[in-house]
Structure formats: structure tokens, C-alpha cells
C-alpha positions, 0 to 999 in steps of 0.5 A: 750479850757480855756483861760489859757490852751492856755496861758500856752501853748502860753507860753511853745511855745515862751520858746521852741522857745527861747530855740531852738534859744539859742541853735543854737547859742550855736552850730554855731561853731560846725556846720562850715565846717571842715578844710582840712588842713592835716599841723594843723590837722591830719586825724583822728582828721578831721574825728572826727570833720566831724563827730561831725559837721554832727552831730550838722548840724542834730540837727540843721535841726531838731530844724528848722523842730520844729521851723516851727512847733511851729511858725505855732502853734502860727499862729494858735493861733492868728487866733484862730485855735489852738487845732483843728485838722487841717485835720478833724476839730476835738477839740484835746486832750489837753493832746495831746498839752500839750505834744507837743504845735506844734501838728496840727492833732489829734491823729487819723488823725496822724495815717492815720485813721481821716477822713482829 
């Protein structure tokens, strides 16, 4: 891979995951559990913010899932093991990466069809 293909893509992984950071800290409050107080909330308005905080919670685990990713794909940079599929051993389609930095197998390893 060019030196500036792995910049680039380097780049879009420490912007993504500033962008998830932000993020978090945006939906913090949405995300603390509801209260049970029947006196300053009523019913269906506590069932409605249960639900949007399950919600946010969700997106949460998600954006942490990404984040794993993405901070093993900068690991694999810095050992120089970026854009080799982690179960063969195989180059991976740079247009694979440039769609999601955070892809660790190739595409016919992903399908179960490569040989890792």
C-alpha cells in the first residue's frame, strides 16, 4: 500500500474516532437511566424516555464495537500489518478500506470462503 493511501486512511481512523468521542459526549444524558418518579413524570412520558435511553444506550454499544475496531486497525498500522487480511494473509482491496478503515479480513475471508 502507498505511503499516502495509509496516511489518508490513518487520518480517516483518528477523525472517525474523534467523531465517535464526540458523540458519546453528546448522548451522555440521553443515556442515564430513567427516573421512576410517578410525582415529576407521568407514565407514558417515562416510557418514552426508557425507550429513547435504550435507544441511545444501543448506539452506544455500537459506537464501542467501531471504536475496538478502529483502534485495532491503528495498531495494525503501526505494526505494519494494515491492509493484510488477518485470516489468510492476503493484500485487501484498497477499495475495501477505503469504505471502512476498520476491516481486518478480506472480502472472501468475511464470507467464510478464505482460506483463514
Amino acid at each position: 500500500m502507498k505511503d499516502e493511501t495509509l496516511a489518508r486512511l490513518e487520518r480517516m481512523i483518528r477523525d472517525r474516532l474523534a467523531e465517535i468521542e464526540a458523540e458519546e459526549a453528546a448522548t451522555a444524558e440521553t443515556r442515564r437511566p430513567v427516573e421512576l418518579d410517578q410525582q415529576s413524570v407521568g407514565r407514558l412520558s417515562r416510557m418514552d424516555a426508557m425507550q429513547a435511553q435504550e435507544m441511545a444506550s444501543a448506539q452506544s454499544r455500537r459506537r464501542s464495537a467501531e471504536r475496538r475496531r478502529l483502534a485495532a486497525a491503528l495498531a495494525r498500522i503501526a505494526e505494519g500489518e494494515f491492509g493484510y487480511c488477518q485470516g489468510c494473509g492476503e493484500p485487501i482491496a484498497p477499495r475495501r478500506l477505503e469504505l471502512d478503515p476498520g476491516h481486518a479480513l478480506c472480502v472472501d475471508c468475511a464470507g467464510g470462503r478464505g482460506n483463514g
